[in-house]
N, C-alpha and C positions, 0 to 999 in steps of 0.2 A: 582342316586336319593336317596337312603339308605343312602350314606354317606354325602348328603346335606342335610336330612331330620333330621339327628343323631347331626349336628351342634344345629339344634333349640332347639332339646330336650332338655328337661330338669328332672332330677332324683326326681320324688318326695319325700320330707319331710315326716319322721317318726314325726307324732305329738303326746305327750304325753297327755293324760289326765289332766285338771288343779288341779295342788295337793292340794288345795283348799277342792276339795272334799272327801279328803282322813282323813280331818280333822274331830272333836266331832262333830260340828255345820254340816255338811255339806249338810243336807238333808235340812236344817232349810235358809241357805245360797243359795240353789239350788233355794228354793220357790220362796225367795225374786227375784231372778233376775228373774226366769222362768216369775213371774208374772208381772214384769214389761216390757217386751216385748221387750228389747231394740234392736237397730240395733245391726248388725254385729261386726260394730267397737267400740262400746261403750262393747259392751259384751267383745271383746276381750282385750280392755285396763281395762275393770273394772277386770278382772280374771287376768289380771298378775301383777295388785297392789295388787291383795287378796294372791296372790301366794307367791310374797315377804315378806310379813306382817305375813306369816303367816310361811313358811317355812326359812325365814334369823331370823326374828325377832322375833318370837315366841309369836305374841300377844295371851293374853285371848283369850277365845272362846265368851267373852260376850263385846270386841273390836272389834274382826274380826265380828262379826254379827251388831252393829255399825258402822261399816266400809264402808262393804256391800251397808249399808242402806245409808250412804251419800252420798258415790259414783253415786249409782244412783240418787241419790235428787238432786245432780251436775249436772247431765247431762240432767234429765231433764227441766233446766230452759232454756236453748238452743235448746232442740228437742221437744218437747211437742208441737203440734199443740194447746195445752190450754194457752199457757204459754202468760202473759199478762206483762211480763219482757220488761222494756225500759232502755237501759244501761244510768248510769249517765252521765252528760257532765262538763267540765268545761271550763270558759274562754280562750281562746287561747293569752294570752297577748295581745300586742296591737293591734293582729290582731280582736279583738272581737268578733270572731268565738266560737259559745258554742259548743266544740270538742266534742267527745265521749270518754271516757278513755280508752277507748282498739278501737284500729288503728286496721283493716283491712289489712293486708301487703299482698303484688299480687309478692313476690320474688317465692313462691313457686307450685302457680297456674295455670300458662302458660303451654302451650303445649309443649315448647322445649324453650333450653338456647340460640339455634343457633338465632344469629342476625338476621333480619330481612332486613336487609339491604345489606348482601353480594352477590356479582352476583354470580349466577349459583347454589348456595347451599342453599340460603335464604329457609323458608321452602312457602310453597304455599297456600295462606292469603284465598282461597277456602274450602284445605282442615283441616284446623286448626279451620274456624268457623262450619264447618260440624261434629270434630271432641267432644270424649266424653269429652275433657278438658272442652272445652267451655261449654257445659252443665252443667258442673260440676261449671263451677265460677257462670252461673248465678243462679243454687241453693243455692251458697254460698253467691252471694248478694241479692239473697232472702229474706234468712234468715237471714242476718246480718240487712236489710231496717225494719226487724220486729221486732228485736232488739233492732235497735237505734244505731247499729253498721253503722252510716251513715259515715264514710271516710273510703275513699279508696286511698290506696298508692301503686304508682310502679314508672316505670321510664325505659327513653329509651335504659337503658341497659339490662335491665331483658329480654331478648328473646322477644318472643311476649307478651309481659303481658301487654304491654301499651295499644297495638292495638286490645287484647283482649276484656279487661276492655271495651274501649271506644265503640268498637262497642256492647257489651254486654249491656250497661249502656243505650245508644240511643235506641233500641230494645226495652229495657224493658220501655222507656217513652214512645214510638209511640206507645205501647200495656196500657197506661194509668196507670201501676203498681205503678209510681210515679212521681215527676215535677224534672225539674232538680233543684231549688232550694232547693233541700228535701235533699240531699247530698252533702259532700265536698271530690272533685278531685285533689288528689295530685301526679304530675312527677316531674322525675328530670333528670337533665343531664350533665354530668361530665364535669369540668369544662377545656377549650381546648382554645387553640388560636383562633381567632376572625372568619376567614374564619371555622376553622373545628368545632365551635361552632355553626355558622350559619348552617353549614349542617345537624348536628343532631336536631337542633332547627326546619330544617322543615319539617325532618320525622314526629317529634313529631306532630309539629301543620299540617301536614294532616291526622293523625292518628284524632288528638282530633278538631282541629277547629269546619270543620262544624258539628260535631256531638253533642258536648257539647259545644261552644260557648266560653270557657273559662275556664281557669285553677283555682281551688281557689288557689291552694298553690303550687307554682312553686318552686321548688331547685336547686341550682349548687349543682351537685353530687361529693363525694368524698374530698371535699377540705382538704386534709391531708396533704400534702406538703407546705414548704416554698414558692413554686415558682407559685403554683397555687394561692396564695394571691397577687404574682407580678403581675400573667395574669388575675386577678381580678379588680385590682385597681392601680399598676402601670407601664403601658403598651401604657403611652399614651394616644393617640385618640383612642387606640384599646382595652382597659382595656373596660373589659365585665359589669361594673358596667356599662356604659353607656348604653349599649343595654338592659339591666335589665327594668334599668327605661323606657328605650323607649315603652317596650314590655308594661310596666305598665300601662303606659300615654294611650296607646293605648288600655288598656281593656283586652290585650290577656290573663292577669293573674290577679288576685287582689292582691298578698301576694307574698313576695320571703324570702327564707330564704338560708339555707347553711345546708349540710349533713354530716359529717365528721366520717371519721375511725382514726386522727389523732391524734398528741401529744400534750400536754397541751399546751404549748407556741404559737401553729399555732393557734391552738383553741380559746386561750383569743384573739390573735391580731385582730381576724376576728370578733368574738364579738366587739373587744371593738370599732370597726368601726362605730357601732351605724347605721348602713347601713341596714342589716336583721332585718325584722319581727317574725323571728323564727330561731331555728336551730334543726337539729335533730343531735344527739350524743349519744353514752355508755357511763354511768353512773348505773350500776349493784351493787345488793350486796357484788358480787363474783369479781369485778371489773373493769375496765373501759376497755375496749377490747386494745386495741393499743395506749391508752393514761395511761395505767396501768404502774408503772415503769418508766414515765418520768418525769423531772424535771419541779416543776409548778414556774410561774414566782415568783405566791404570796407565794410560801412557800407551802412545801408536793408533792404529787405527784398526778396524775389520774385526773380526771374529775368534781369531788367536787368544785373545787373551780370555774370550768367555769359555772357549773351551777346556782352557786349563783349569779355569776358576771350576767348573762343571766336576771336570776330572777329580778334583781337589776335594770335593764334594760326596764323590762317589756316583754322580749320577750318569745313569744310560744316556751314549752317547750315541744320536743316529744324522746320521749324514742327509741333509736334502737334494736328493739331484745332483750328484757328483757329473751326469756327463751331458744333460741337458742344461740346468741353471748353470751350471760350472763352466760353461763356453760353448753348449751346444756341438759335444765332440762326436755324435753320431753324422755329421757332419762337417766336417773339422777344416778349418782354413789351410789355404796349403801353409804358410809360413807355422800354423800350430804342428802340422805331421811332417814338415820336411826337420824342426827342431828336435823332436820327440825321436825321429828317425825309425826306418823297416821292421825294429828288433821289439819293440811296443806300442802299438797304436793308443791313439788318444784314449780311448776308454777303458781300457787296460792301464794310464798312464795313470787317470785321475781317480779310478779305485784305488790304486798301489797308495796312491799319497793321501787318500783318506786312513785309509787303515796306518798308516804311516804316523798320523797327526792324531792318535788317538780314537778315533771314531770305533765307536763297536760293531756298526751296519752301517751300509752306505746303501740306499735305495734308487731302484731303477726302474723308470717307467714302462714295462713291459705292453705295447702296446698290439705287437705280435708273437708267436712263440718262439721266430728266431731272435728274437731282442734280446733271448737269455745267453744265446750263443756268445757273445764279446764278453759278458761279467762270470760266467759261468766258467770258462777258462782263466777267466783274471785268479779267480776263487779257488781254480785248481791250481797255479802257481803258488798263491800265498801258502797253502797246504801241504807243497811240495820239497824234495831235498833240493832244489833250484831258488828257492825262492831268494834266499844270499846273492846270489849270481843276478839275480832278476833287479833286488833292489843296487846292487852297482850300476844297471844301465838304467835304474829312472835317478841316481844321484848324478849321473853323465847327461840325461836330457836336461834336469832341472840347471846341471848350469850352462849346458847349450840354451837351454832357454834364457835364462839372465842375461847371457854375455850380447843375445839376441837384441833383448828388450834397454840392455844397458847404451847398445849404441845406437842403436833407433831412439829414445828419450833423454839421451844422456845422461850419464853419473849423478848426477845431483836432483838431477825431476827425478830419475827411478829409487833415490833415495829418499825426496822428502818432498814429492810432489803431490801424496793425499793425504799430507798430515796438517791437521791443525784447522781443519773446514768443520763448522755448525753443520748440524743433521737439518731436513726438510721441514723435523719438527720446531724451528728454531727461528720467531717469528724474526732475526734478518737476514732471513735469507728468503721470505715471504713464499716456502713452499718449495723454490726450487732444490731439485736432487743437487746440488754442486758435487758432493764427493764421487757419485754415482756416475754421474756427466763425464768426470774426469776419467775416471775408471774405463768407461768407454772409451773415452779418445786414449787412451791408455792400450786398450782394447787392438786395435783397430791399428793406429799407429804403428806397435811393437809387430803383431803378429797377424794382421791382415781380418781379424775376426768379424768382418762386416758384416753378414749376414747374423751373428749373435748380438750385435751391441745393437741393430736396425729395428729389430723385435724388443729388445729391452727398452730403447727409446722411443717406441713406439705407444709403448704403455705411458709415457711420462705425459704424451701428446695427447694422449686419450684422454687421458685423468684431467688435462688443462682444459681442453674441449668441452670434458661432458660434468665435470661437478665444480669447476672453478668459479665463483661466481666473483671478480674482487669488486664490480660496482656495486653489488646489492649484500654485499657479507663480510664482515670482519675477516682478518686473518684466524682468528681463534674461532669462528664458525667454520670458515674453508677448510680448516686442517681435517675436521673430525669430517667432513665428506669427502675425504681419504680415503681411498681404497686402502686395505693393510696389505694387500699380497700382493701390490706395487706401490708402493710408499712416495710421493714427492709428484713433481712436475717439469718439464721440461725449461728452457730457455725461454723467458720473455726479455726481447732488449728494452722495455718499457720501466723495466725493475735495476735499479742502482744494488751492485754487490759488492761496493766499496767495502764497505763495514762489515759484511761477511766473511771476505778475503783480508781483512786486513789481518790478521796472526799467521797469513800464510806466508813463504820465505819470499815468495816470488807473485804478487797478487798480480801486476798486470800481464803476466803469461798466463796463471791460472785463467783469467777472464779469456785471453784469446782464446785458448783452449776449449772453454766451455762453447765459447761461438761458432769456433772452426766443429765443435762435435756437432753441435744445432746445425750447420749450414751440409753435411755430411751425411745426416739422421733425419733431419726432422719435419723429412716428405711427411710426415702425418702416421697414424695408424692405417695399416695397407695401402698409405699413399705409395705416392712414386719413387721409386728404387736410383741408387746413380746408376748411370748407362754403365751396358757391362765393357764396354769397350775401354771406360775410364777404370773402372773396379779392375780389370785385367793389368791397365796400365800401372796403375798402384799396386798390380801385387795381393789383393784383396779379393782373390776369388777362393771358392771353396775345392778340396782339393779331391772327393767322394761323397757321398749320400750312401749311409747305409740302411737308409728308409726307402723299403722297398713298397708297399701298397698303400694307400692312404688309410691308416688307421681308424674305426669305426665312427670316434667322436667326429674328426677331422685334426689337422696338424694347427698348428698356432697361426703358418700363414693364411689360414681360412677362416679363423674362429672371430667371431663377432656375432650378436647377439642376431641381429638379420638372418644370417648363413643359417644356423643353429635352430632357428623356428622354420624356416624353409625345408629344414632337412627334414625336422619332426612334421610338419603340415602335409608337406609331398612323399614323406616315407622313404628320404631319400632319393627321388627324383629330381629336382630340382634346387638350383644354387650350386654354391660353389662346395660344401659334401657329401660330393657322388661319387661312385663308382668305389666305395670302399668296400675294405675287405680282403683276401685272399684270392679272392675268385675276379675281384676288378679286370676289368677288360683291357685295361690301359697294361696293367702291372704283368698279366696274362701273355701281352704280345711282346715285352721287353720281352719276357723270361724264354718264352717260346723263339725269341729269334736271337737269343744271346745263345739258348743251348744249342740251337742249330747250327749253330757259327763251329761251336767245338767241335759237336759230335761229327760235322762235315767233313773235316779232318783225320779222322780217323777212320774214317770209309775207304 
């Protein structure tokens, strides 16, 4: 029993004092927050932005006590039981829906990643709505309905989050909290041949029918590939555009649009079909996630131009993961927040310049209820007589950032160093991401983002790993066991990209670059990290975590199919997603001896 009891255990963390308080101000810094009362996780994201600011960057004592003071003014427009905050909305293109600019995202709020649908290991739809996930979403559509935070997005692949939402959402009507027309409902479902299309179409609608009546905003999930535009629209009497409409006709949905992680050329074709109501897509400051790097039909590369073409169209525009796809700024590299500078944090930076670049919503993975705090104040600037004043200092970071990225790459790479590269679907280049590849060392290079491009090249490794077969399978079978919601493969030095780089200005730098990104990344999926002593040395560390307890599903650095059934088998006890939640024991003794560190002070 001792040595099954010693599996669970866990070593607790030495937690330091926040050095914050080590600082002139600090008795003056203690006040402020003692007196503002804030929760746990607001306390503990606000002390390790003071911590940075204070020990990387050396601000004044009469910044950092400024600092203090907005951080908390941030968060309470989102937690304030006073707070009489109603997020702006804007038109939805032709779907005439007045959106909310900040999406709701349900990828990170479910109870478990494991499907819902597989025999024998599905998790148990009993103990998932008894469980504290569920409580925890419908705190967070609470407070999102009081907001104005009214859409809510997920889809039949996200674990339970669909059948959470829905029954979460009915619950809260039959208790009169609000009407369903008070909110918009949006799933999606990856797009598949006509029979295995139907099958996931009617988990969905038993999950949602009779609960909500209807979908307002339906999507075909993932359409990244070429061949998912065949099984869309030319497939025959079997092409899914048919049954779209049928679903239409018949009320099941009002809206359909298309969701992509794909490269520019799949991208425009599917627009330019005139077909969708909407699309959701990356379009980032920091770049267009997997359409970053490839070749655009009209000239340039990345996502710019589909969105115009979108715009031009009239169709809803909704942002993917502005601050996780977008760089992972809940986290943020220091070279990304010392650029950005005290006056905006990264997440505040990379809404601003969504809504900036046309987008109608920019969605956010609410994983806990203080997750809304950073977008929830972004939301109330944009809405604000400041907002002028506000977008002068992200047009002031945007060219601290260039002038950044201009001398770290040089003038000429930062101007034509991802143009002119075949996408992964583009049999020479036999799979591999190249534009993507670059993007990273791009990444990384300029602003230190190692910890986002590690995660992103991790996928490329995975995908090479576990469906690349080149002895036993053509190139044109390999592609289509492509994952679509990570597109391509990493670095093989086995494969010649003569002939891929050859339209590029500079091919044998490009090539270095790709190898120097593989030699830098390409420990593997959850392989091994560089030592942080070298990351340090480079300048490559992160500069905060405002991820405070490990979110119910788990965080990305844990997710893999192993973890994910261990979690669901043992309930949670064992592997590597434990201790999640609010109540975590790990998160509990941070927060507990960070407050005690203050409150000490003021004794």
């Amino acid at each position: 029993m001792a040595f099954i009891s010693s599996l669970f255990k866990k070593t607790p963390e030495t937690i330091e004092s926040p050095a914050i308080l080590e600082s002139s101000v600090a008795k003056q810094i203690s006040k402020i927050i003692v007196d503002a009362d804030l929760t746990d996780d607001a306390l503990v994201k606000i002390s390790r932005q003071l911590d940075f600011w204070y020990i990387s960057e050396k601000l004044p004592d009469v910044e950092l006590v400024a600092l203090a003071e907005k951080l908390i003014k941030d968060t309470m427009v989102s937690s304030s039981n006073d707070t009489t905050f109603k997020c702006p909305t804007m038109r939805f293109g032709k779907t005439e829906l007045q959106i909310p600019i900040v999406t709701t995202g349900g990828m990170r709020i479910q109870n478990t990643w494991m499907p819902d649908f597989i025999p024998l290991v599905a998790p148990s739809s009993k103990k998932i709505l008894k469980s504290e996930s569920q409580s925890t979403l419908k705190t967070v559509i609470r407070r999102c309905m009081k907001l104005g935070l009214n859409h809510f997005e997920t889809a039949r692949m996200y674990g339970t989050s669909e059948f959470q939402f829905a029954v979460a959402l009915r619950e809260m009507m039959d208790a009169g909290e609000f009407k369903r027309e008070d909110f918009i409902f949006q799933t999606k479902i990856p797009v598949a041949p006509k029979k295995d299309f139907l099958k996931r179409w009617k988990e969905t609608w038993d999950h949602v029918g009779d609960r909500l009546g209807y979908i307002d905003l339906f999507s075909v999930h993932c359409c990244s590939s070429p061949d998912k535009y065949d099984i869309l629209f030319d497939n025959g009497d079997d092409s899914l555009i048919y049954i779209l409409k049928e679903f239409r006709n018949e009320g099941k949905f009002k809206h359909f649009g298309f969701s992509t992680h794909g490269v520019g050329t799949t991208i425009l074709k599917m627009i330019n079909t005139e077909e969708f109501d909407y699309v959701n897509l990356h379009y980032h400051h920091f770049g267009s996630y997997h359409a970053e790097g490839t070749l655009h039909p009209n000239g340039g590369q990345g996502n710019g131009p589909n969105v115009k073409r979108a715009l031009e169209l009239d169709m809803g525009m909704f942002n993917i993961s502005p601050v996780d796809k977008g760089g992972m700024l809940q986290k943020p590299s220091k070279g990304i927040a010392r650029a950005i500078g005290p006056k905006l944090t990264p997440i505040a930076f990379s809404l601003l310049t969504a809504w900036e670049n046309g987008h109608h919503t920019a969605t956010v993975g609410f994983g806990r209820p203080t997750d809304l705090d950073e977008s929830v104040s972004t939301a109330a600037i944009y809405g604000s007589d400041s907002k002028e004043e506000t977008y002068r200092e992200v047009a002031a970071a945007k060219e601290r950032l260039a002038n950044v990225a201009k001398a770290k790459l040089g003038e000429e790479w930062y101007k034509k160093g991802l143009l002119n590269i075949p996408s992964c679907y583009e049999k020479v280049t036999d799979g591999i991401a190249i534009g993507h590849i670059l993007w990273l060392h791009n990444l990384v290079s300029a602003y230190g983002m190692y910890d986002f491009a590690k995660m992103r090249y991790d996928s490329l490794v995975e995908t090479r790993s576990s469906v690349w077969k080149p002895n036993k399978l053509t190139y044109e079978d390999n592609i289509k066991n492509v994952p679509d919601g990570n597109p391509g493969l990493s670095y093989d030095s086995t494969v010649d990209l003569s002939m891929a780089l050859g339209n590029h200005y500079d091919p044998e730098l490009a090539l270095q670059k790709v190898i120097e990104c593989h030699s830098w990344l390409g420990g593997g999926a959850g392989g091994k990290k560089m030592a942080e002593e070298e990351r340090i040395s480079r300048g490559w560390e992160a500069a905060y975590d405002l991820q405070t307890w490990m979110v119910f599903p788990g965080t990305e650095e844990v997710l893999n199919a192993q973890n994910v059934v261990l979690q669901n088998v043992t309930n949670g006890y064992f592997g590597a997603i434990v201790d999640t939640g609010p109540n975590s024991k790990k998160f509990k003794n941070i927060a507990g001896q960070t407050r005690a560190a203050y409150t000490s002070l003021e004794m």
